[in-house]
C-alpha positions as CSV (number, residue, x, y, z in Angstrom):
1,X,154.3,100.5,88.9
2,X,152.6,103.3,86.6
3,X,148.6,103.1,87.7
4,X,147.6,99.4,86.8
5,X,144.0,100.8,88.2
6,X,143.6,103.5,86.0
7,X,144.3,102.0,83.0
8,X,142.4,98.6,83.9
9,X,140.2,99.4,86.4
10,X,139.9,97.5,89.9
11,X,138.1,94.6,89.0
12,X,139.0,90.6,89.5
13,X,138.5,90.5,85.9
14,X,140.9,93.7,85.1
15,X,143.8,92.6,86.8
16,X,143.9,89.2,85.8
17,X,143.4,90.5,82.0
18,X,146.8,92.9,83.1
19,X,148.7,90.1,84.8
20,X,148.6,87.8,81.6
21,X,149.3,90.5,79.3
22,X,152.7,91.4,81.0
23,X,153.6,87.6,82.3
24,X,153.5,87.0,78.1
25,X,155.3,89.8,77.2
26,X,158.0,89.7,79.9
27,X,158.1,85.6,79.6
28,X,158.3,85.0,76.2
29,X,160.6,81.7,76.1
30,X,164.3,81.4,76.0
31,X,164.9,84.3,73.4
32,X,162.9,86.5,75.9
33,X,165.3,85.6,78.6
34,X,168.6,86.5,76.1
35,X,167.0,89.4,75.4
36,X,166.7,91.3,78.7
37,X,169.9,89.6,79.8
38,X,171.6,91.4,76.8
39,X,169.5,94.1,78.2
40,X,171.1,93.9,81.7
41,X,174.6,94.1,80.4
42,X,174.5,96.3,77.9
43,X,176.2,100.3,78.5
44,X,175.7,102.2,75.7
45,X,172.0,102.8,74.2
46,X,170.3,102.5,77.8
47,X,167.9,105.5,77.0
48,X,166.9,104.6,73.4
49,X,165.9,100.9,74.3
50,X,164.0,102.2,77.9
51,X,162.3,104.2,75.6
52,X,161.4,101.5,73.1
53,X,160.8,98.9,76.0
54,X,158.4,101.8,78.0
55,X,156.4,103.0,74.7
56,X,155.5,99.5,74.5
57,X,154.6,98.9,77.4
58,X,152.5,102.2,77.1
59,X,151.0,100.9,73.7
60,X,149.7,97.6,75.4
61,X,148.3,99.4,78.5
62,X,146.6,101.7,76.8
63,X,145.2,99.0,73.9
64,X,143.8,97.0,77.1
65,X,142.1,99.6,78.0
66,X,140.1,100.7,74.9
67,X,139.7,96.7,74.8
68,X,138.6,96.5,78.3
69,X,136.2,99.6,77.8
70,X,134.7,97.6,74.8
71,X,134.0,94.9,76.9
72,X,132.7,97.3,80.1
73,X,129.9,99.0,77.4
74,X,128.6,95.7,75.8
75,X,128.3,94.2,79.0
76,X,126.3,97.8,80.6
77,X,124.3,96.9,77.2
78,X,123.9,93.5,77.5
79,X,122.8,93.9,81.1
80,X,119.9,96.8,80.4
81,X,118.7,94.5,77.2
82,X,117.9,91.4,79.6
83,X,116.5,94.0,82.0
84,X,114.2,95.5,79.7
85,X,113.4,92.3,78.2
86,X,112.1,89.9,81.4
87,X,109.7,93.1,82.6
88,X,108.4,93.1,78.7
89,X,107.6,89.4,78.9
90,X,106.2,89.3,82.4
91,X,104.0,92.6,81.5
92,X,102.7,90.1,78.9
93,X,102.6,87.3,80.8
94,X,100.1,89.7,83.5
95,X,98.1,91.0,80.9
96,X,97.7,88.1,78.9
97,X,96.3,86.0,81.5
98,X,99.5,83.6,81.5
99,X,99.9,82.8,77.9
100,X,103.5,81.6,78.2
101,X,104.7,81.3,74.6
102,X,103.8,85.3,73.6
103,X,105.8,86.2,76.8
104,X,108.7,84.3,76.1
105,X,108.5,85.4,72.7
106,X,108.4,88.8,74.0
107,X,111.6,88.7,75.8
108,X,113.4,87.7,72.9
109,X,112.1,90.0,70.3
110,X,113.2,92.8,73.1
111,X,116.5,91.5,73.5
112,X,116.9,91.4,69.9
113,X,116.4,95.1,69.4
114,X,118.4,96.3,72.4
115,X,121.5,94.1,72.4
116,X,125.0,95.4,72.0
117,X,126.0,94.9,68.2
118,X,129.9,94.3,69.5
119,X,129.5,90.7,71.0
120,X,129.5,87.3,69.0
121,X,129.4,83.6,70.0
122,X,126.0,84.8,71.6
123,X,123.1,82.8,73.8
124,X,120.5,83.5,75.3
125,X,118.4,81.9,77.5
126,X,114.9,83.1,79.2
127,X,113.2,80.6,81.3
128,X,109.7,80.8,83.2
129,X,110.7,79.6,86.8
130,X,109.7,80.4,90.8
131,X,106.4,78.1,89.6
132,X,105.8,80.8,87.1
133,X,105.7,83.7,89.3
134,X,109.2,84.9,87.6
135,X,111.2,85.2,84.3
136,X,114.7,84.6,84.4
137,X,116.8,85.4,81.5
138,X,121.0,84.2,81.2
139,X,123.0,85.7,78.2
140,X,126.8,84.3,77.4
141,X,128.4,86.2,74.4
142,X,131.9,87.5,73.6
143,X,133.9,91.0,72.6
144,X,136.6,90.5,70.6
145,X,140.2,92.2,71.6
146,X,142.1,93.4,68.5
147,X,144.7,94.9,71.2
148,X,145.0,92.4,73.7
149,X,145.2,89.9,71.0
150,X,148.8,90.5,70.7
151,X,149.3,88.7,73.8
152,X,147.0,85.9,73.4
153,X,143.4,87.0,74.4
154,X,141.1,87.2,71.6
155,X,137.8,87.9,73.6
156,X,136.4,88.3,76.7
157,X,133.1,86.9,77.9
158,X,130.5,89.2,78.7
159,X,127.9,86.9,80.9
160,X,124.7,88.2,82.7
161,X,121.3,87.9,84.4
162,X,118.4,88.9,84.7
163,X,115.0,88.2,86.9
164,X,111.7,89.8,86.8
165,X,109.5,88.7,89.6
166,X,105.9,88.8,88.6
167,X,103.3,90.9,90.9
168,X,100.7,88.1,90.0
169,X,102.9,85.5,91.6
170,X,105.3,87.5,94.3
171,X,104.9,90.7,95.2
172,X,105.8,94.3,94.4
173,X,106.7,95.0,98.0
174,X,104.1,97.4,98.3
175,X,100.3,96.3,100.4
176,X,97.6,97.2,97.7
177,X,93.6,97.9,98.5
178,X,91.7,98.7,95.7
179,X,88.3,99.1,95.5
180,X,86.4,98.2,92.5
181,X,82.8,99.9,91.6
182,X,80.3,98.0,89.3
183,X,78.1,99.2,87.4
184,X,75.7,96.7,86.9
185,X,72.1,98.4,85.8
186,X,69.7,97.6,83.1
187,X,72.1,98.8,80.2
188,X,74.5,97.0,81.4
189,X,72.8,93.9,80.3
190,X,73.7,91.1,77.7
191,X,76.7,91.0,76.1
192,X,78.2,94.5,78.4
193,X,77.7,92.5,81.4
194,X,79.9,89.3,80.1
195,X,82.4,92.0,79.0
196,X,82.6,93.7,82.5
197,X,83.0,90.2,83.6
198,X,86.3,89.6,81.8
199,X,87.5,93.1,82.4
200,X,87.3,92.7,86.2
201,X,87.7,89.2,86.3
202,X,91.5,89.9,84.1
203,X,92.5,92.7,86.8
204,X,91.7,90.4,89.8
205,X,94.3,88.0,88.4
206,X,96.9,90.4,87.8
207,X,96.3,92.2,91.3
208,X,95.8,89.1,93.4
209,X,99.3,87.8,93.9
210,X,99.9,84.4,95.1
211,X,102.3,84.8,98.0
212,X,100.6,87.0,101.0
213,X,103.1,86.2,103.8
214,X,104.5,89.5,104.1
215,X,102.9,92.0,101.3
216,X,99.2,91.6,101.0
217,X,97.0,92.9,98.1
218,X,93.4,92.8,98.5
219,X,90.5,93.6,96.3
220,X,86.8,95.2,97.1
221,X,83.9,94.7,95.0
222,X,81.3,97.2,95.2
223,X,78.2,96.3,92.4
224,X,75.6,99.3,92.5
225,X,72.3,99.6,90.6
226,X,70.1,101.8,92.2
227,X,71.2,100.8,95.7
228,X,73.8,99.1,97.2
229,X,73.3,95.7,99.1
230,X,75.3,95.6,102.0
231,X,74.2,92.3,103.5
232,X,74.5,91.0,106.6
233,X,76.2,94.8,107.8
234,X,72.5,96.3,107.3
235,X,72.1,97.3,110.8
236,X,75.7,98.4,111.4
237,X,75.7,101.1,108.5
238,X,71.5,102.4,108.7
239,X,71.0,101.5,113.1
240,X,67.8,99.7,112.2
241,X,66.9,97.0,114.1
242,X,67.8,93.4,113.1
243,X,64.5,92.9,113.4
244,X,60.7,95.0,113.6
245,X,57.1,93.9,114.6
246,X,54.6,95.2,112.0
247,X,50.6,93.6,112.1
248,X,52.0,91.1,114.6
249,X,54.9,89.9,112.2
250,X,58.7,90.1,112.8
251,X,60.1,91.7,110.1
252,X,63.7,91.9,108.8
253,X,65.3,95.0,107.6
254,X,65.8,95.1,104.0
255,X,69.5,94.5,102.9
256,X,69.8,97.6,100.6
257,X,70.8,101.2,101.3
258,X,70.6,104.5,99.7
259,X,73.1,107.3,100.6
260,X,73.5,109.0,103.8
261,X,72.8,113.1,103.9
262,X,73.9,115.9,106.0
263,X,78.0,116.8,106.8
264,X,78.9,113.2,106.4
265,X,77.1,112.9,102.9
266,X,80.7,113.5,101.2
267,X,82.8,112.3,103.8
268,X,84.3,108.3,104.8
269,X,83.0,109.2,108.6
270,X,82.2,106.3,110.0
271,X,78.5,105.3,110.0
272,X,77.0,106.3,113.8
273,X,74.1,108.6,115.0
274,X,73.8,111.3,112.4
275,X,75.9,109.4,110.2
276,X,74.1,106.7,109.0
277,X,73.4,105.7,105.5
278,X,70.0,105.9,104.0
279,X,67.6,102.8,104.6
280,X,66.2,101.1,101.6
281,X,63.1,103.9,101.0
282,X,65.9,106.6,101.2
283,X,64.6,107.8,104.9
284,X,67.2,107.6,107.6
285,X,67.3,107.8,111.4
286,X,63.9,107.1,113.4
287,X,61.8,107.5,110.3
288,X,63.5,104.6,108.8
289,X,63.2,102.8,111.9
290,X,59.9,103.4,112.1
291,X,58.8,102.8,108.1
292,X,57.2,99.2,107.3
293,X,58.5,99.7,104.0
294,X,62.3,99.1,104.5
295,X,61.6,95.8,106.1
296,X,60.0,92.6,104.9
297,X,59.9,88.8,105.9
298,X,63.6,88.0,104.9
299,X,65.5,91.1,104.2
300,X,66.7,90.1,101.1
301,X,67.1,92.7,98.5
302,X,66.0,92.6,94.5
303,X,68.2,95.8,93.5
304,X,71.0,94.6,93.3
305,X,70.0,91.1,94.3
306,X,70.9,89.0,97.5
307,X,73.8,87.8,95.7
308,X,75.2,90.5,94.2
309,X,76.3,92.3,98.1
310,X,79.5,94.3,98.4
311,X,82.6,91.9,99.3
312,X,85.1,93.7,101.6
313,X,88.8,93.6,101.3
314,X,89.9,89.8,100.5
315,X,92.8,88.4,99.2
316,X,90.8,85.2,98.2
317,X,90.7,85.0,94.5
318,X,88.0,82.1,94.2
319,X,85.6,84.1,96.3
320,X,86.1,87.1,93.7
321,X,86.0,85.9,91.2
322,X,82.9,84.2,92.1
323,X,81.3,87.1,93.2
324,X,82.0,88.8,89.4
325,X,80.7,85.8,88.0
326,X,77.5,86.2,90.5
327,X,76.6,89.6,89.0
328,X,73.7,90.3,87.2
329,X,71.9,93.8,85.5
330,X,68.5,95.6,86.3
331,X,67.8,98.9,87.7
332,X,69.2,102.5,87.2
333,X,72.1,104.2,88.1
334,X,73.6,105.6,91.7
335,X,76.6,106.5,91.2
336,X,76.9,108.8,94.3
337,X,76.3,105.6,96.6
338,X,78.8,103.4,94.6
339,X,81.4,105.9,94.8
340,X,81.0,106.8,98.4
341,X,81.0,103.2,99.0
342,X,84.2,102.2,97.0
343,X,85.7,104.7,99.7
344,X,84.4,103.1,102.7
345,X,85.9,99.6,101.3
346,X,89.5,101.1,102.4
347,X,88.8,103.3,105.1
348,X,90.7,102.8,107.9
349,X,87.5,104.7,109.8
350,X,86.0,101.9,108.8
351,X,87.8,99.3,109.4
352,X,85.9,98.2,112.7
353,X,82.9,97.6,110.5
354,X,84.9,94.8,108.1
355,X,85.9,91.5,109.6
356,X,89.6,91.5,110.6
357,X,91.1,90.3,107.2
358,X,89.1,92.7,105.4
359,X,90.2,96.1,107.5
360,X,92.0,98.5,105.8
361,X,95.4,100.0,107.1
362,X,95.9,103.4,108.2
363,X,96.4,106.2,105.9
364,X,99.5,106.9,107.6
365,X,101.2,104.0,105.5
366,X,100.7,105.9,102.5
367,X,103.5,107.9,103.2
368,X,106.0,105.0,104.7
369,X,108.5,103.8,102.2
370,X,109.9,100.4,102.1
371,X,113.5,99.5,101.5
372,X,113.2,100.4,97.4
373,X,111.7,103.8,98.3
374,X,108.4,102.7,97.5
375,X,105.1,103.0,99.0
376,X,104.8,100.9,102.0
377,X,101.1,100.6,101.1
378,X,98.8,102.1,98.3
379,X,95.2,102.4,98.0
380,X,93.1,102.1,94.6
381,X,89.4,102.9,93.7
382,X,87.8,101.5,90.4
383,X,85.1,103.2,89.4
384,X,83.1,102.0,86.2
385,X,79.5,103.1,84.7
386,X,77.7,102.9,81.3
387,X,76.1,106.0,82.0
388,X,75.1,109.0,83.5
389,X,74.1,109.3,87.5
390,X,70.9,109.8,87.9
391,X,68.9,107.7,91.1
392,X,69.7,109.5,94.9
393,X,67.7,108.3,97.6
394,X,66.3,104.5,95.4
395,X,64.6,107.4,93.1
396,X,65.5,107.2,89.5
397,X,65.7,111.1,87.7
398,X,65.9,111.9,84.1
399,X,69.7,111.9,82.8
400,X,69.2,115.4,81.9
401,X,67.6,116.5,85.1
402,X,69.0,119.0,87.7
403,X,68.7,116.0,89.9
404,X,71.4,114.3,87.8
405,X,73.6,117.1,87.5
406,X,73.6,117.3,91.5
407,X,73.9,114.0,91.8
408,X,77.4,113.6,89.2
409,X,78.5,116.7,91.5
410,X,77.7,115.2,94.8
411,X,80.2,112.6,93.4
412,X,83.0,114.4,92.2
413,X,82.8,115.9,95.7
414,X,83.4,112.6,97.0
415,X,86.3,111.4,94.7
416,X,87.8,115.1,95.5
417,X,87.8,114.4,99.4
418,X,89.0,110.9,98.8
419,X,91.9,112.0,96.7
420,X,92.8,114.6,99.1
421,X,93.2,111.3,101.6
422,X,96.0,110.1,99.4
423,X,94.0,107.3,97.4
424,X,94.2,107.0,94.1
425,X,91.1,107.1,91.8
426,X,90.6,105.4,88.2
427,X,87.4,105.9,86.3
428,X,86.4,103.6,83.1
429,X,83.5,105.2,81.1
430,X,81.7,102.4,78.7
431,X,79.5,103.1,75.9
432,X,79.0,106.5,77.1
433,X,79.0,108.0,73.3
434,X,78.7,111.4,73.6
435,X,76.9,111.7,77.3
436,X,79.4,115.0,78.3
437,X,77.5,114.6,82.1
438,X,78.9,111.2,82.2
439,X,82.2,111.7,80.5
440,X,82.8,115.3,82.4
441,X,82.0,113.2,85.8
442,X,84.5,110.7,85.3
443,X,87.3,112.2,83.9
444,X,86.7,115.4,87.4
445,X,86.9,112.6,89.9
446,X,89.8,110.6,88.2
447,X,93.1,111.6,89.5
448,X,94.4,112.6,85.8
449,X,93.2,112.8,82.7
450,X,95.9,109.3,82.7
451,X,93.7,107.8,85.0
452,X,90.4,108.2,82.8
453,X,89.5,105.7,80.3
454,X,86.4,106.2,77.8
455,X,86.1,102.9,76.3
456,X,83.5,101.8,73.7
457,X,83.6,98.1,73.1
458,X,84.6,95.6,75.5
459,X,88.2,95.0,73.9
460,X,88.7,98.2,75.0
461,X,87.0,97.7,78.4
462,X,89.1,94.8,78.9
463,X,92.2,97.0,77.9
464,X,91.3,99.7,80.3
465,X,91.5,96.8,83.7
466,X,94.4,95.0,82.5
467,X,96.6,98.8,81.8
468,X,94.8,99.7,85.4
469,X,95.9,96.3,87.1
470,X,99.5,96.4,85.5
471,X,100.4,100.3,87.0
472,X,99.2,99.2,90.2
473,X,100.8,95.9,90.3
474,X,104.5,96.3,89.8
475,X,106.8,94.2,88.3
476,X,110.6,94.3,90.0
477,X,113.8,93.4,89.1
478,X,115.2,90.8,91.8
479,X,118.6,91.5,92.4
């Protein structure tokens, strides 16, 4: 008749509001009926009572509307309150390894502070549910309608939802592969060791979601003293033999290797002729092959032990977890080889090395988005030290050596070319004082200064993997 629309709006909710206004006004009993049959028959004064009957009309429309856009802002409010409070509570519930109660407790005190200040009669609700993979929150509260009260409505109810599904136990619709570096040498031992523990233990719980069917996150481990044990993948990466005669003895090659040299040195080349990585005694090629000394009756290796080998990509969390709890400290510190290495983890050059579950996916998927514009796929490397780089080639140098200095460069040349392959690179700095090698090395091969933590106590270590783990694994709104 005159633009219901534009003074209501469009909505089921709208036009009902309109349609019992007018029915009450236009059919108000008996006298209402006496009144517009006067109305009807009456010649004289036509213009004065259309006037009075249209201004009033006018009056009502126009006081639904300011009632109606009451109603549209504390529901907009309402909605971005519960929004803001189910990713608070299931940030805590990530970082805090589960601890129910603080998250719930979360959501509320959120809620609190954002709600509207217009509605009353309200509730709220948050529940854990999806077997604690999710927060769900349902609010039911009212606006009072000083205008539309003149025809019988005195509120409206302003009801909504909200669900924030947890990384830890969905998804974030992105594929994660992140790479974790250890340090795990001689200072690292005691009580730095247990606190390492937690930190990376805390992460693996956040990162490791439970449902893999169609996004996958999968986590490295890479511990490093002054070698690397690779295992079983000893001749793949250093083409030794799996096994050597020496004094009439079959020997095995010995599990650990230094870093490779020459124009793959900085690169994530896959190992091959030219290519390889530095046997245990640093020597490569036929001199290694050739060199009683990076062999012996069983392979195994003491720096970093047997049991402390990398672990390739793996969604299993018992098996990492395990491995972090397997870790123990001796030895000094290569930090060129643990960073090349955390690089190799999610090479797709590599991929033919790992077993099937553990290759990575192409670099190409970095720049696919999925239906949310995200990342189709995002690769991570951790890298953590107590302390300055200084062993190349199983040779330990003096932390204020030229040897070390080349060596922290030689890996900032690394994390540059790995960056410039679209992965991202967190470093975490522990204890480090004032060691301005150390500290200059990590914050160059981060990706920002945001990406650099210098922690000194292992609160703060702890800290430092769970903010880590929580940017990389996203919480979502379901819709």
């Amino acid at each position: 008749m005159f633009g219901v629309d534009r003074f209501w709006g469009s909505g089921p909710v709208s036009r009902t509001l309109f349609s019992s206004a007018f029915k009450k006004f236009y059919s108000a009993g008996a006298q209402g009926k006496t009144l517009f049959a006067d109305f009807a028959r009456s010649e004289s004064g036509n213009v004065a009572i259309i006037f009075g009957l249209t201004i009033a009309i006018i009056f009502g429309a126009v006081g639904g509307a300011i009632d109606y856009g009451r109603w549209l802002t504390a529901r907009t409010q309402t909605q971005n309150a519960v929004d803001a409070a189910v990713l608070a509570a299931g940030r805590v519930l990530q970082s805090s390894g589960g601890d129910t109660s603080a998250a719930l407790e979360a959501a509320r005190t959120y809620y609190r502070r954002l709600k509207p200040d217009t509605t009353i009669d309200e509730r709220v609700d948050f529940t854990l549910t999806d077997n604690g993979a999710a927060i769900e929150a349902i609010t039911h509260s009212f606006v009072e309608t000083p205008f539309l009260s003149a025809v019988g409505i005195k509120s409206m109810p302003v009801n909504t939802t909200a669900k924030a599904v947890l990384a830890a136990g969905g998804n974030s619709e992105t594929n994660l592969e992140v790479s974790m570096m250890l340090d795990i040498t001689g200072s690292m031992s005691g009580n730095k060791l247990k606190d390492l523990k937690l930190a990376a233990k805390d992460l693996i719980n956040i990162v490791v979601w439970e449902n893999q069917n169609e996004y996958t996150s999968r986590v490295a481990i890479v511990p490093f003293a002054p070698r690397v044990n690779v295992g079983s993948y000893i001749t793949q990466l250093t083409g030794l033999p799996s096994s050597k005669r020496f004094s009439n003895k079959d020997l095995k090659p010995i599990q650990c290797v230094t870093e490779r040299t020459g124009a793959a040195a900085f690169t994530d080349d896959a190992p091959a002729s030219g290519k390889y990585l530095g046997a245990y005694n640093g020597k490569t090629g036929n001199s290694a092959t050739k060199d009683q000394s990076n062999y012996s009756s069983n392979g195994n290796c003491s720096d970093p032990s047997s049991s402390e080998a990398i672990l390739p990509l793996t969604n299993n969390k018992t098996l990492l977890l395990s491995k972090i709890d397997s870790l123990t400290a001796g030895g000094s510190t290569a930090g060129q080889l643990g960073t090349a290495f955390a690089w190799y983890l999610i090479s797709p050059k590599w991929a033919h090395i790992w077993p099937a579950q553990s290759r990575p996916a192409p670099y190409s998927e970095l720049d696919e988005l999925n239906e949310h514009g995200e990342p189709r796929l995002r690769k991570i490397a951790i890298l953590m030290t107590d302390g300055v780089y200084n062993t190349q080639g199983g040779t330990q140098y003096s932390d204020n050596s030229t040897n070390a200095k080349t060596i922290s460069n030689n890996s900032v040349q690394i994390c540059n070319n790995m960056k410039a392959a679209g992965i991202t690179v967190y470093t975490v700095g522990f204890d480090l004082g004032r060691n301005q090698l150390a500290i200059k090395t990590l914050k160059d091969c981060a990706t920002s200064d945001e990406h650099f933590y210098n922690t000194q106590t292992g609160d703060q270590l702890r800290q430092a993997f769970r903010d880590i783990a929580l940017k990389i694994s996203r919480l979502r709104l379901a819709m």
